[in-house]
C-alpha positions as CSV (number, residue, x, y, z in Angstrom):
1,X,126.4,83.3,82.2
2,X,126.8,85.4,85.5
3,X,129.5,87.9,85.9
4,X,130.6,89.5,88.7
5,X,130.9,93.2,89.4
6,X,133.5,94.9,92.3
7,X,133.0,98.0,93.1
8,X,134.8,100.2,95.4
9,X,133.2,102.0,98.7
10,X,133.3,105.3,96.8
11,X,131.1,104.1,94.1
12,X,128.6,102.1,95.9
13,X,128.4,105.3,98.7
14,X,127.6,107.1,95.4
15,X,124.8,104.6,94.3
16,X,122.9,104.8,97.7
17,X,123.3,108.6,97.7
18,X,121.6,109.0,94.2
19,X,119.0,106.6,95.1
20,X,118.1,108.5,98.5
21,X,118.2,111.8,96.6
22,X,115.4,110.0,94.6
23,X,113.3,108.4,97.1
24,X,113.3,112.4,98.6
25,X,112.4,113.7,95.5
26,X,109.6,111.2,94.9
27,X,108.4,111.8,98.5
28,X,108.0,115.5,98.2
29,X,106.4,115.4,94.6
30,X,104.0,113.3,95.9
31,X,103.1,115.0,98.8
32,X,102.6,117.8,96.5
33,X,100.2,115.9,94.1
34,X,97.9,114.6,97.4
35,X,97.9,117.9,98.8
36,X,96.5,120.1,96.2
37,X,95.4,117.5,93.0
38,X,93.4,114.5,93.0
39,X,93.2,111.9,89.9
40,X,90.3,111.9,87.9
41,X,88.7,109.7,85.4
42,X,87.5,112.4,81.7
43,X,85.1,111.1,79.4
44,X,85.8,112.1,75.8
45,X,83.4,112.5,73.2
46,X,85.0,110.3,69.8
47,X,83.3,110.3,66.2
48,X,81.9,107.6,67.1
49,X,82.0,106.4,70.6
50,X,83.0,107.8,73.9
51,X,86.3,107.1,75.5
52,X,88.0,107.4,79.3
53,X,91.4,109.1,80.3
54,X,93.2,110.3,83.4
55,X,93.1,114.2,84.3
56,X,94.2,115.9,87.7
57,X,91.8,117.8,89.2
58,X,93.2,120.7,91.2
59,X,91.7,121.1,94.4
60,X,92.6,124.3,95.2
61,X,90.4,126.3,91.9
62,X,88.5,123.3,90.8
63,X,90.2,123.8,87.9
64,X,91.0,120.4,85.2
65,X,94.5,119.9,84.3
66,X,95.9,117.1,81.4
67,X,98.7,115.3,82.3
68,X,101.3,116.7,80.3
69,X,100.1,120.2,81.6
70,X,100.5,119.1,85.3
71,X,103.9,117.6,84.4
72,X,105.4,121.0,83.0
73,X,103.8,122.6,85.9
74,X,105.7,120.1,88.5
75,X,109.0,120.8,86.1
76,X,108.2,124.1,86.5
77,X,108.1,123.9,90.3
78,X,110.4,121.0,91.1
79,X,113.1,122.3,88.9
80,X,114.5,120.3,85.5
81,X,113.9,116.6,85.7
82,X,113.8,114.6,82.8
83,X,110.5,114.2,81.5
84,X,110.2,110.4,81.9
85,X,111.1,110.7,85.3
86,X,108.2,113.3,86.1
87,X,106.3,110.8,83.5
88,X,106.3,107.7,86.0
89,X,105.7,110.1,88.8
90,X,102.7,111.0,87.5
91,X,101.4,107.6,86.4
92,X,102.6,106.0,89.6
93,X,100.6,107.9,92.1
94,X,97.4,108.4,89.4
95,X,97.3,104.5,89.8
96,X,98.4,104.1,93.5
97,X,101.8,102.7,92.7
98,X,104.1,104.3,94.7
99,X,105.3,102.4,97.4
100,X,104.8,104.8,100.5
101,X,107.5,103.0,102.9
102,X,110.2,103.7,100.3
103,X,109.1,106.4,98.5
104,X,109.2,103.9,95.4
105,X,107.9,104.3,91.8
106,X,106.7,100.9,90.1
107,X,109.4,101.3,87.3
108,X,113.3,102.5,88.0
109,X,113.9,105.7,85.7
110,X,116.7,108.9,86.2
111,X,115.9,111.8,87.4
């Protein structure tokens, strides 16, 4: 069954204005990440067998960062967001998803 919503010029003025403050957002976190980090693949060592994860490698010390310490850093720097928006931030530009024309992530979360 299909229902259909009205909304008034007000609201939907609102709706693009949250969604550009977004797209801004994303753009300059992610400009951030490509200027000073790069995405790396870690080997781990297991009990038994080896396994792989993502880590950020800073460019500027060489230092290795996980990434739930590069996310409080970027909430750190980038003010309070919620943590699954700085979450699919993260993922999205480790795996080259963010769409660079809109300044997109691959999954719709709030900031």
């Amino acid at each position: 069954m299909k229902r259909k919503i009205k909304i008034t010029e007000n609201q939907l003025a609102l709706i693009v204005e949250s969604e550009t403050v977004q797209n801004k957002m994303v753009e300059t976190i992610i400009g951030y990440l490509n200027n000073y980090y790069e995405p790396i693949v870690g080997v781990f060592a297991g009990e038994q067998e080896y396994t792989t994860g993502g880590l950020i490698h800073n460019n500027i010390d060489g230092t290795t960062l996980s990434p739930k310490a590069l996310k409080d850093h970027l909430k750190y720097k980038f003010g309070n967001l919620s943590d699954e928006f700085m979450e699919q931030v993260i993922s999205d530009w480790f795996n080259g998803k963010v769409d660079n024309n809109n300044n997109l992530l691959s999954k719709p979360v709030s900031m």
